[in-house]
C-alpha positions, 0 to 999 in steps of 0.5 A: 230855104231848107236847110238854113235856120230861119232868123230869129224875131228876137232882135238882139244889141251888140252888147247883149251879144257880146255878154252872151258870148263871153258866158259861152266862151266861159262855160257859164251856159248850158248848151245841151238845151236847143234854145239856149245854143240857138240864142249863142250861135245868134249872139256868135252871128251878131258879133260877128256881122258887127265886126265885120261891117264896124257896127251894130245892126240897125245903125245909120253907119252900118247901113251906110257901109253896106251900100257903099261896099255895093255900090263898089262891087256894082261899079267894079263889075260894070268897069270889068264889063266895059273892059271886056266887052270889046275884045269880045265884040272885036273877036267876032 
């Protein structure tokens, strides 16, 4: 898509994202140059999605996390429908 950075092959450990952080964070890096702010904001986004989802990538946890949220959201919206539906079939 235009306009969104396209990811990285470089796949990096949570470890390593974390200690990439924790240099930028202290002014341990030179962000003027392109390669190295690109390798930040992709350390920034491997923190990031490992908090959120309680792991690193590529682990059998997390993976099981995401398709227990999708089932969930899944379930939740065929719930909804089934409420919905007949008060929009009675209004006709």
């Amino acid at each position: 898509m235009p306009g969104h950075p396209r990811r990285s092959v470089t796949r990096m450990t949570l470890p390593e994202a974390e200690r990439i952080v924790t240099l930028a964070h202290d002014g341990a890096l030179d962000r003027s140059d392109e390669s190295v702010e690109r390798i930040v904001r992709e350390a920034h986004v491997v923190v990031q999605r490992s908090s959120m989802w309680g792991s690193a990538p590529g682990n059998p946890a997390r993976k099981r996390t995401v398709v227990v949220f999708l089932l969930s959201g899944a379930l939740l919206g065929v719930w909804i429908v089934g409420l919905i539906a007949p008060l929009i079939m009675a209004g006709e």
